[in-house]
Residue frames relative to the residue before (quaternion, step in Angstrom):
aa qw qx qy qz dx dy dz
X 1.0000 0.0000 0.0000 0.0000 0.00 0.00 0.00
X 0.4943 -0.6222 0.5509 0.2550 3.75 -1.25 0.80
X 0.2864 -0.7291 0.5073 0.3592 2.87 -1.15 -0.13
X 0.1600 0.6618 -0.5490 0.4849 3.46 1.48 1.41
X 0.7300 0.5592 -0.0911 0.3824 2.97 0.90 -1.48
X 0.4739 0.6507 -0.2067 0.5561 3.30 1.51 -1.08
X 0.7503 0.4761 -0.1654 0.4278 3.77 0.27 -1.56
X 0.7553 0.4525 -0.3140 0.3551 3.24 0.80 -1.33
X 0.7084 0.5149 -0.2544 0.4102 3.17 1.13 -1.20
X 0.4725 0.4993 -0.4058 0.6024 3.75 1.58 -0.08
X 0.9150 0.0295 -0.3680 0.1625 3.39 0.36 0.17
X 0.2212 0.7634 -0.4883 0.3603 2.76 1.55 1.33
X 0.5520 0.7006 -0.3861 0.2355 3.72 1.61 -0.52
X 0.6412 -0.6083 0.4140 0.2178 3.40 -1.19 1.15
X 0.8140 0.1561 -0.1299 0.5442 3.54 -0.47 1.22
X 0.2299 0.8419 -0.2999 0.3853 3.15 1.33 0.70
X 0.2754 -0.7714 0.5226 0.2367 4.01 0.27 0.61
X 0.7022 -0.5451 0.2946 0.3508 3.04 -1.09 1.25
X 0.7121 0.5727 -0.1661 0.3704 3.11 0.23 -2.04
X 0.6307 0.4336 -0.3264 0.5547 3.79 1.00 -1.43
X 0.7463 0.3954 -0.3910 0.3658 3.60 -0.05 -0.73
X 0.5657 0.4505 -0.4599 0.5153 3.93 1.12 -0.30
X 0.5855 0.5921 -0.4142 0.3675 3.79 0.74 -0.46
X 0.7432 0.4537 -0.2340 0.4324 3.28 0.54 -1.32
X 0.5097 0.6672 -0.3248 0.4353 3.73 1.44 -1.31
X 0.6985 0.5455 -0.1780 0.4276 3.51 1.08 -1.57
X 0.7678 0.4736 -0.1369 0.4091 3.32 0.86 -1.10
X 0.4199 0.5714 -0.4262 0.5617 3.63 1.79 -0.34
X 0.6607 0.4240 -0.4156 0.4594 3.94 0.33 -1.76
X 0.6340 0.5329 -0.4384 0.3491 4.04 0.28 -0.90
X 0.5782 0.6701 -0.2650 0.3826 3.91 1.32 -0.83
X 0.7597 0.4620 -0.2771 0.3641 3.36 0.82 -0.70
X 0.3801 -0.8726 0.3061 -0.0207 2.90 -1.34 0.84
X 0.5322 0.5255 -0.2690 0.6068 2.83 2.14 -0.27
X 0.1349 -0.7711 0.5956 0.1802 3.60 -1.31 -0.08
X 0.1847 -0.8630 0.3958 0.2539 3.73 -0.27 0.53
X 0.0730 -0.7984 0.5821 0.1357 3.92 -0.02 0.36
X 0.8232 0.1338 0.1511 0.5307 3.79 -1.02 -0.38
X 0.4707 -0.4581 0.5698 0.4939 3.93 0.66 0.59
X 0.7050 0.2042 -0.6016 0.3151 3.58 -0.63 1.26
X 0.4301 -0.7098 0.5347 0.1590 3.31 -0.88 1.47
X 0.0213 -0.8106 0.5852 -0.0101 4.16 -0.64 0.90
X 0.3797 -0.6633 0.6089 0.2123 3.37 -0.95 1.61
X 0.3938 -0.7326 0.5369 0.1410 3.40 -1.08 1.20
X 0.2603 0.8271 -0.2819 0.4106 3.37 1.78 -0.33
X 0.8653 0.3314 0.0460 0.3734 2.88 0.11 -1.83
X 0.4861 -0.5564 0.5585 0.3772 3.86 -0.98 0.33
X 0.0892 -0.7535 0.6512 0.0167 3.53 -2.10 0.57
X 0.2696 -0.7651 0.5629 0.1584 3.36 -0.06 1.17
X 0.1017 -0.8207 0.5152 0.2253 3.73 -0.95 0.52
X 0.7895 -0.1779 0.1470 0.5687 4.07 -1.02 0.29
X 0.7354 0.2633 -0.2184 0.5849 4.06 0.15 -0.88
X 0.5520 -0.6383 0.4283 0.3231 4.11 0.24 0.16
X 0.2853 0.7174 -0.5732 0.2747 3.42 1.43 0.83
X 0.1644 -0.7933 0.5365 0.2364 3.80 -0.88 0.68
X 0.1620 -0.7836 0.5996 0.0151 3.91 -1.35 0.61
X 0.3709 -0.6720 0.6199 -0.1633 2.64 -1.22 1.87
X 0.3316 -0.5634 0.7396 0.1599 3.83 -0.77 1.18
X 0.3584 -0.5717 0.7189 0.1670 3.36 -1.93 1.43
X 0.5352 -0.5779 0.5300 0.3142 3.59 0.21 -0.59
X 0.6524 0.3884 -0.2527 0.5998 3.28 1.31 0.50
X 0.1351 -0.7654 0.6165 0.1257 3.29 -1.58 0.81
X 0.7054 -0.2391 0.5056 0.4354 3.42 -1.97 -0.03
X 0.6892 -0.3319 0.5998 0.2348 2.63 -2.45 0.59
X 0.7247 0.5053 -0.1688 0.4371 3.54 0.69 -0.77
X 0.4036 -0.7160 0.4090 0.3964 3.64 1.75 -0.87
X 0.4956 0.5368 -0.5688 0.3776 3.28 1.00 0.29
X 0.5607 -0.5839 0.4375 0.3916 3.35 -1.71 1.13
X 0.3153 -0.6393 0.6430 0.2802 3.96 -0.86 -0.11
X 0.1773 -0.8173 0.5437 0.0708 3.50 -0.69 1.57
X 0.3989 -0.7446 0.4937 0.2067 3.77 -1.05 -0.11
X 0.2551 0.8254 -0.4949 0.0937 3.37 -0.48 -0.24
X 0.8257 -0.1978 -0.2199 0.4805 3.16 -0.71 2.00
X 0.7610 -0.5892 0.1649 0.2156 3.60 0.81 1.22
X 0.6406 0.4889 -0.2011 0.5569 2.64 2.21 0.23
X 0.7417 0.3287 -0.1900 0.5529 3.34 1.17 -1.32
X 0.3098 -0.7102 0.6318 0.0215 2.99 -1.70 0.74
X 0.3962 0.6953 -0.5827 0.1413 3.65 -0.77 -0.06
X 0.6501 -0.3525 0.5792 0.3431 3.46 -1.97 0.43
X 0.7462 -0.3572 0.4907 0.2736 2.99 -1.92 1.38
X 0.7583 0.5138 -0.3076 0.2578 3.53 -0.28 -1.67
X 0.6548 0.4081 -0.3242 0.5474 3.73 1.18 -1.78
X 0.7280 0.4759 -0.4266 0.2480 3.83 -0.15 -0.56
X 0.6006 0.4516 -0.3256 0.5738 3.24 1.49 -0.48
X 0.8343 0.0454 -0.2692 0.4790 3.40 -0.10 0.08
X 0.4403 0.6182 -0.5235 0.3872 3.75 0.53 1.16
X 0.6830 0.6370 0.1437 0.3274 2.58 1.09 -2.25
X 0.7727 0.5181 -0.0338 0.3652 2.88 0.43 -2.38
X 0.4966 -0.0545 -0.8293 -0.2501 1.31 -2.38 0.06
X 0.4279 -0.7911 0.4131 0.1429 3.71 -1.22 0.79
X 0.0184 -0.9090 0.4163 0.0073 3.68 -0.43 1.08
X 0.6494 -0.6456 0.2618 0.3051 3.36 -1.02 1.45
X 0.2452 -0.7161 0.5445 0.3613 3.42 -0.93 0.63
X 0.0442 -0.7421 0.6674 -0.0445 3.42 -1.05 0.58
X 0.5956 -0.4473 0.5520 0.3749 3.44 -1.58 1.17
X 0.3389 -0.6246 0.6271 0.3190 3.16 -1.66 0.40
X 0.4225 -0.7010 0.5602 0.1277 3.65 -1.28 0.63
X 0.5093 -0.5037 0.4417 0.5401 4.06 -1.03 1.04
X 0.4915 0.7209 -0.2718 0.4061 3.88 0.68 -1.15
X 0.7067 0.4914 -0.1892 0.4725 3.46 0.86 -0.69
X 0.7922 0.2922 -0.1641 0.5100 3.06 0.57 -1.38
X 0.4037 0.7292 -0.3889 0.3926 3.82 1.20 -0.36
X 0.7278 0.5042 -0.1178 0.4496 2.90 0.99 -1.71
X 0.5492 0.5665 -0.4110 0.4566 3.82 1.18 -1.16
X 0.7735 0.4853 -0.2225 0.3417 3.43 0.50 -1.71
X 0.8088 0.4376 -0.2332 0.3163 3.27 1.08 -0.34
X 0.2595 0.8206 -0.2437 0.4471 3.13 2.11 -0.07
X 0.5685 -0.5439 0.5031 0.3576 4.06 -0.60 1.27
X 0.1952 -0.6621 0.6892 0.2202 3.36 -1.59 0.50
X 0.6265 -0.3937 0.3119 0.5960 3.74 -1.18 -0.14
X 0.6323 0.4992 -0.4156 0.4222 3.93 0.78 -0.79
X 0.7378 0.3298 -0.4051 0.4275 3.82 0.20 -0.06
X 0.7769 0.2884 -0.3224 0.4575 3.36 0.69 0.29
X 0.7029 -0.5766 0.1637 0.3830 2.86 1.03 1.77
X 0.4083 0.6301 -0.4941 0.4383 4.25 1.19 -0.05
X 0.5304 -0.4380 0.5176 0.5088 3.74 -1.59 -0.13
X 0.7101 -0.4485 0.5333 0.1014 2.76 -2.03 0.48
């Protein structure tokens, strides 16, 4: 069980004051972690490198509107919505993997596919 889950069902309890149960209701929506834009579903969790290799970092806070409020180099700020379609498109950071770099090193140069050297 989440603790999205955890919240909701605290304020699903019976005899519950109004106000507490809008608290807890509030604090579940504050829990999540994904965001969904264009049917693609981003873990807010996670770093996102945009088009120029700027990286973003979710503050843990959203807009009036719910949009998450990203970062990026400690200075800029903006709503999920403008980096994705300023920015974007936006790609996960992710450890690199032995797999990874195997793969770089093996990968055609311009000279095997018949381009200059």
């Amino acid at each position: 069980m989440s603790i999205i889950d955890d919240l909701s069902a605290a304020a699903a309890t019976p005899g519950l004051p109004p106000a507490d149960r809008a608290q807890l209701k509030l604090a579940a929506i504050d829990q999540r972690t994904t965001f969904v834009i264009d049917r693609f579903e981003f873990d807010l969790t996670k770093a996102w490198v945009d088009m120029i290799g700027g990286e973003w970092l979710w503050t843990g806070a959203r807009t009036a509107g719910d949009q998450p409020v990203m970062m990026s180099g400690g200075d800029t700020v903006a709503p999920f919505q403008d980096v994705y379609w300023i920015y974007g498109p936006l790609i996960e950071v992710r450890p690199r993997t032995a797999a990874d770099y195997r793969a770089a090193l093996r990968a055609p140069t311009p000279a095997d596919l018949g381009g200059a050297a």
